[in-house]
C-alpha positions as CSV (number, residue, x, y, z in Angstrom):
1,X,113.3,67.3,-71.6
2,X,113.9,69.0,-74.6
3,X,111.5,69.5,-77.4
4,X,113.7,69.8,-80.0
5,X,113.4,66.6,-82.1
6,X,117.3,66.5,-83.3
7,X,118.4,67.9,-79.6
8,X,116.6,64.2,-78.0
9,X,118.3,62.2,-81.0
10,X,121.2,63.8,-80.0
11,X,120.8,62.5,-76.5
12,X,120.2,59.1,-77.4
13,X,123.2,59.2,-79.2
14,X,125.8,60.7,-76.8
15,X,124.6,57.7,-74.5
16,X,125.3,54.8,-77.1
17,X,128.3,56.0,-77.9
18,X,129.4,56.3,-74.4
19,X,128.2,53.2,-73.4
20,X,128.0,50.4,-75.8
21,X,130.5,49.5,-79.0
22,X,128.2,51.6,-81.4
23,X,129.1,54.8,-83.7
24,X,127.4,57.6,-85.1
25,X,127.0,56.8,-89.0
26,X,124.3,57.0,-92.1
27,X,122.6,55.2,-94.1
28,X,120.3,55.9,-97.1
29,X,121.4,59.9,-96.1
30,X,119.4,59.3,-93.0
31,X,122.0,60.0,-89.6
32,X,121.5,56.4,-88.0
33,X,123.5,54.2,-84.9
34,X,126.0,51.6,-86.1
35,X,127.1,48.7,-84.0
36,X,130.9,47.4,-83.8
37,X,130.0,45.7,-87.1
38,X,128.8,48.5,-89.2
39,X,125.1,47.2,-88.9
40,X,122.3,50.0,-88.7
41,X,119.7,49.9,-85.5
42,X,118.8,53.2,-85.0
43,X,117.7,56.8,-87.4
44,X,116.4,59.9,-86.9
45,X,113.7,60.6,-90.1
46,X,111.9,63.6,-90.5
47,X,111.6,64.5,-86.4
48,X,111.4,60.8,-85.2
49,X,113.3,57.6,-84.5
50,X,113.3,54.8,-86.0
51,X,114.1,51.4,-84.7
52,X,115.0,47.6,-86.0
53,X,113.2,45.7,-83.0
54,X,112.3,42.5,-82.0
55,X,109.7,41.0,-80.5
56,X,108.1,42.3,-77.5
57,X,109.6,45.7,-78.5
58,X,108.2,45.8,-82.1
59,X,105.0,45.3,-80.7
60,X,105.3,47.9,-77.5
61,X,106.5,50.4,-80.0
62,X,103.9,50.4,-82.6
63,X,101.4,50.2,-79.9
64,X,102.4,54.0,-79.1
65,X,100.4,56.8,-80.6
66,X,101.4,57.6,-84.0
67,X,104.2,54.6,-84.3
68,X,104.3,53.3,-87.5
69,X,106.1,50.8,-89.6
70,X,109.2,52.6,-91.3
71,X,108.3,53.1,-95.0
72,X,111.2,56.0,-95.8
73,X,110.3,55.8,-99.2
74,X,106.7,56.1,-98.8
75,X,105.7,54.0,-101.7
76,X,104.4,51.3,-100.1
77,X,107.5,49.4,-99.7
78,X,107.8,49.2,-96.0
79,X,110.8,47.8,-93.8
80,X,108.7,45.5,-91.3
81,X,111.6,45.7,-88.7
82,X,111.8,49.2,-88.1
83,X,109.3,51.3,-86.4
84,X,108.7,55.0,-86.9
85,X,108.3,56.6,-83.2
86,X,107.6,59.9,-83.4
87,X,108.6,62.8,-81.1
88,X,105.8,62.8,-78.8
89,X,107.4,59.9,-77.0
90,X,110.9,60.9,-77.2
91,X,111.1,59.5,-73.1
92,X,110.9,56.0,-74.8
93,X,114.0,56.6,-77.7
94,X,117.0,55.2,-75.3
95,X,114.8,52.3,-74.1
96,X,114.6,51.5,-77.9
97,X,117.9,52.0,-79.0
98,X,119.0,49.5,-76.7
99,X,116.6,47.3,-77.1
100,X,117.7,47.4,-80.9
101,X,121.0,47.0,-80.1
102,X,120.8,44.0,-78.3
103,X,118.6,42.5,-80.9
104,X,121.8,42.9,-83.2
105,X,123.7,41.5,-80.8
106,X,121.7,38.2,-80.2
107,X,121.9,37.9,-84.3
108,X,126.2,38.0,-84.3
């Protein structure tokens, strides 16, 4: 495993695109995963992932060391959904992605 931060996002998103209907995209400047429908699950922000997840995921991931709640602006204005997971646990980021994605999915 690599421990390039953007080389591991990279990864995660050759095997999204390769597998499911999702694109490569951004939003807010931030290089993020797209579904069929244009809707954001994934980002890579400053050297870690973030991910929109549902329960039991949202819990598992902010249970990790250094998992956060996403705040990109860092003013106190978190997005309660998306979970910062840093680096460190760059073995997890597929497993989340997906996750994520199937949470959109469940929402269509």
């Amino acid at each position: 495993m690599s421990t390039d931060p953007r080389a591991e996002y990279d990864a995660v998103v050759t095997e999204m695109t390769a597998s499911a209907p999702v694109i490569s995209s951004k939003m807010f400047g931030m290089p993020c995963l797209k579904n069929d429908l244009g809707k954001a699950f994934a980002g890579f922000f400053r050297d870690a992932m973030v991910f929109k997840l549902d329960a039991p995921e949202h819990a598992a991931a902010l249970a990790l060391s250094g998992a956060q709640i996403f705040d990109p602006s860092g003013g106190g204005h978190p997005m309660k959904a998306w979970v910062v997971v840093p680096v460190e646990h760059a073995a997890r980021w597929q497993e989340f992605a997906e996750a994520a994605h199937r949470a959109l999915d469940k929402k269509r």
